[in-house]
C-alpha positions as CSV (number, residue, x, y, z in Angstrom):
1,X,0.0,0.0,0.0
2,X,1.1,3.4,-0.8
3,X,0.3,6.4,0.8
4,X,-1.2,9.5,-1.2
5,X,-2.0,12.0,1.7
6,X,-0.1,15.1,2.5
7,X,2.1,15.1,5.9
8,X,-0.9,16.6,8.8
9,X,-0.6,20.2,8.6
10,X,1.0,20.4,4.7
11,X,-0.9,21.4,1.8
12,X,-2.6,18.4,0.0
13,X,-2.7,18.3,-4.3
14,X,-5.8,18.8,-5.8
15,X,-9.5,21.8,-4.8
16,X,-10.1,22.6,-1.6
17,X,-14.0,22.6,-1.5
18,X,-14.5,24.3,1.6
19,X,-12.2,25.4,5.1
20,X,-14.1,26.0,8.1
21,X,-13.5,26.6,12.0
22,X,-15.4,23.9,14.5
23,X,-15.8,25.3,18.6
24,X,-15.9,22.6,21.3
25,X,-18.2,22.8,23.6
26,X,-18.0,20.6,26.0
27,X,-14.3,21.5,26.7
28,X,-12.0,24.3,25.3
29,X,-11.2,23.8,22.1
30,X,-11.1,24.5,18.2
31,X,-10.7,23.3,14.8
32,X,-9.5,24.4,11.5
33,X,-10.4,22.2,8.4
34,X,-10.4,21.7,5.2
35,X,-12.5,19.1,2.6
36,X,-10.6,18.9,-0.7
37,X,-11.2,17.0,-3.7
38,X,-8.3,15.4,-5.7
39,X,-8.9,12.7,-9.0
40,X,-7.9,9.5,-6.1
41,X,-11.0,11.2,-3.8
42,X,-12.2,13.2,-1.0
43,X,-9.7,14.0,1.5
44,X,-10.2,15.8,4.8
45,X,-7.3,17.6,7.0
46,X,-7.4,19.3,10.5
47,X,-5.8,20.8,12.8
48,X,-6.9,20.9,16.4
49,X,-6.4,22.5,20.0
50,X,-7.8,21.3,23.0
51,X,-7.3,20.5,26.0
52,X,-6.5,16.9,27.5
53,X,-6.5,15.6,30.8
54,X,-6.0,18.9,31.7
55,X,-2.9,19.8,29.1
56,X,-2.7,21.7,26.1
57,X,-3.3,19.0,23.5
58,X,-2.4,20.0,19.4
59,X,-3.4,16.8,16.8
60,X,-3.4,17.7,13.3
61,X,-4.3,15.1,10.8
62,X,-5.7,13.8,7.4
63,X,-7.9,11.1,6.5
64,X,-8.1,10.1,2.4
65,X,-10.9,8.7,0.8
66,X,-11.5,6.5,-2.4
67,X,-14.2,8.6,-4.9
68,X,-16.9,6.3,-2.3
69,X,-16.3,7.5,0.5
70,X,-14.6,4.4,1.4
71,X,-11.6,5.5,4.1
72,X,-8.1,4.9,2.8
73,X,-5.6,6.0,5.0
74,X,-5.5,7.8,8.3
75,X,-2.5,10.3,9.6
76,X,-2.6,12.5,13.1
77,X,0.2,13.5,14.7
78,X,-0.3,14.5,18.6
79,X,1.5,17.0,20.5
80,X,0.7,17.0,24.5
81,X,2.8,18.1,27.5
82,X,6.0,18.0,25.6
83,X,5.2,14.6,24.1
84,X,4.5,13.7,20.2
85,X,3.1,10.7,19.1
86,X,2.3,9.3,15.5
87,X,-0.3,7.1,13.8
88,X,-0.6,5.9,10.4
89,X,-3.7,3.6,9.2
90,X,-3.8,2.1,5.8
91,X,-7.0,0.8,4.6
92,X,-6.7,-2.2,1.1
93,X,-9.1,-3.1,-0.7
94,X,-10.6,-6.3,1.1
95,X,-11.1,-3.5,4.5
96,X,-7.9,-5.0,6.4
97,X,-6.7,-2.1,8.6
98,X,-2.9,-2.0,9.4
99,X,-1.3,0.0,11.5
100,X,2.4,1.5,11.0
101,X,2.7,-1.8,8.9
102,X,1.1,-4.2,11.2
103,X,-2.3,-5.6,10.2
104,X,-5.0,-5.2,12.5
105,X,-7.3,-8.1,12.7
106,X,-10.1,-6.8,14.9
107,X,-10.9,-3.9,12.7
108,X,-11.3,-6.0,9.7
109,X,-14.2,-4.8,8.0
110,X,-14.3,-1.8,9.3
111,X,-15.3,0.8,6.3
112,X,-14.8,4.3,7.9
113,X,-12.1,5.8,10.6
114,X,-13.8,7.7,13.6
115,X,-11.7,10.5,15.3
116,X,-12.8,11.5,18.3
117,X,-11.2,14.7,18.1
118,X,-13.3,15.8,15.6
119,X,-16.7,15.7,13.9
120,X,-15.1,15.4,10.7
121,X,-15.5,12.1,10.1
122,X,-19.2,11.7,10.7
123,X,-19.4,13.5,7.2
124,X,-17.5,9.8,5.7
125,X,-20.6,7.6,6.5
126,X,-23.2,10.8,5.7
127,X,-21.7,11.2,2.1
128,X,-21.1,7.4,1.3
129,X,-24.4,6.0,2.5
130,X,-26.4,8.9,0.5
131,X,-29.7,7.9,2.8
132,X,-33.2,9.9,1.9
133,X,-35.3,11.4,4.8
134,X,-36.3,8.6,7.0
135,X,-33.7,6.1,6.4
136,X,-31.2,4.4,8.1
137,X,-28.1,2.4,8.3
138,X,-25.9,0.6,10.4
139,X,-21.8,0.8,10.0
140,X,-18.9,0.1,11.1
141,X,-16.4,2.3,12.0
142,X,-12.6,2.1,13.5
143,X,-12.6,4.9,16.2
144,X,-9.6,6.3,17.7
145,X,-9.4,7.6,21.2
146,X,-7.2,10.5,22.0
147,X,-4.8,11.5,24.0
148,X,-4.0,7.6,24.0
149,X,-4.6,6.9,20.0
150,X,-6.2,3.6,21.4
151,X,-8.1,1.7,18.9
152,X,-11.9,0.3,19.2
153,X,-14.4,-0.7,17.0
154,X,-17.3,0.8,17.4
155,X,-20.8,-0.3,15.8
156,X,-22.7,2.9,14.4
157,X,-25.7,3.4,12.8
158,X,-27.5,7.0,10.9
159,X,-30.8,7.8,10.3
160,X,-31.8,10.6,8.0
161,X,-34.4,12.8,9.8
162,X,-34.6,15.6,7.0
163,X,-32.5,16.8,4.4
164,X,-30.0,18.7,6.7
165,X,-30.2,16.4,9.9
166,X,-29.0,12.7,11.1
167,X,-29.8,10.8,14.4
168,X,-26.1,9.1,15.3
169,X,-26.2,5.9,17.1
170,X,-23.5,4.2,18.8
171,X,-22.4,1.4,21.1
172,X,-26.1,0.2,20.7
173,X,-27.9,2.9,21.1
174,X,-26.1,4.0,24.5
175,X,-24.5,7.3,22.5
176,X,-27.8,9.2,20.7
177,X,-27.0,12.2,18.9
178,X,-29.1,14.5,16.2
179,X,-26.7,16.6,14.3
180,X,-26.7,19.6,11.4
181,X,-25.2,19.4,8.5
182,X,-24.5,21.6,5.3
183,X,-25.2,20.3,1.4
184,X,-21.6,19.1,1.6
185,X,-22.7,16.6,4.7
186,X,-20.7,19.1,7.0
187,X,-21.5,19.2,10.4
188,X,-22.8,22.3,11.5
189,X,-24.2,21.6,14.9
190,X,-23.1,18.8,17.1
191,X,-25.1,19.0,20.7
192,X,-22.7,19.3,23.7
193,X,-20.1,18.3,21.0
194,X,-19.0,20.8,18.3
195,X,-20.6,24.1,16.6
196,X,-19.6,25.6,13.4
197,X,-18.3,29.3,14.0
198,X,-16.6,30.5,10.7
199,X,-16.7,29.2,6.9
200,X,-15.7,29.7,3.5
201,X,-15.8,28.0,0.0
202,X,-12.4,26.4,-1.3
């Protein structure tokens, strides 16, 4: 597998469709990002500051896409209390996940990455699935925690409500959340999450 994302934090080849700046707020915290659009597919970028277990915490990453939505590869780089960690995730065709090389068997099958630094990657799932008011769909995602870049998988499912809003499901139904999103399946409004505060076309 080769890789065909830009380093976090450089400038990726191909349109950038739209930037935008995301406010936590459940914690301090922001986000810049960007969606572009290349021939290989959609790829998404960030870069983050927040505040983890009580330190200053900077991730910046990128996540790459095939033309379906299908994730590719993951990249974040974490900065926290003086430390910086690294994680790559490659995606092939058959959905094996490896990681820095090493294949990961319990995330086989997995189609999308979930960050939890970011409500980015809800917009992977949103665009692929391409669901009409009122239906739904369960997925399954590979969702890394932060500060620890642990890896779970987590069983998800979204339900269109309207043409701008999703009910997100997880672990079961024990995580219920109805989000806002823009025509590029964007979130806009994230409850006790994330709230969009600034944007502009690419």
């Amino acid at each position: 597998m080769t890789s065909r994302t830009a380093r976090p934090g450089g400038a990726p080849e191909g349109r950038c469709l739209q930037a935008l700046t995301w406010r936590r707020l459940e914690s301090p915290g922001t986000e810049h990002f960007e969606l572009w659009e290349s021939a290989e597919g959609p790829l998404l970028t960030g870069t983050a500051v927040l505040v983890g277990e009580g330190l200053p915490l900077l991730v910046r990453y990128t996540v790459a896409c095939d033309p379906d939505w299908h994730t590719r590869e993951a990249r974040l780089v974490l900065h926290q209390g003086g430390t910086r960690r690294t994680l790559v995730l490659q995606v092939d065709d058959h959905q094996r996940w490896w990681r820095d090389g090493r294949e990961l068997p319990e995330l086989r099958g997995c189609v999308d990455v979930d960050l939890s630094v970011t409500p980015s990657t809800n917009t992977l799932p949103i665009r692929r699935l391409g669901l009409e008011p009122g239906q739904g769909r369960d997925v399954t995602a590979a969702w890394v925690r932060l500060p620890d870049l642990s890896l779970e998988r987590l069983e998800q499912r979204y339900t269109r409500l309207s043409s701008t809003r999703y009910r997100y499901q997880s672990a079961g139904g024990a995580f219920v959340a109805e989000v806002d999103t823009d025509a590029l399946g964007l979130i806009t409004h994230y409850p006790d999450g994330w709230e969009r505060v600034a944007t502009s076309d690419g």
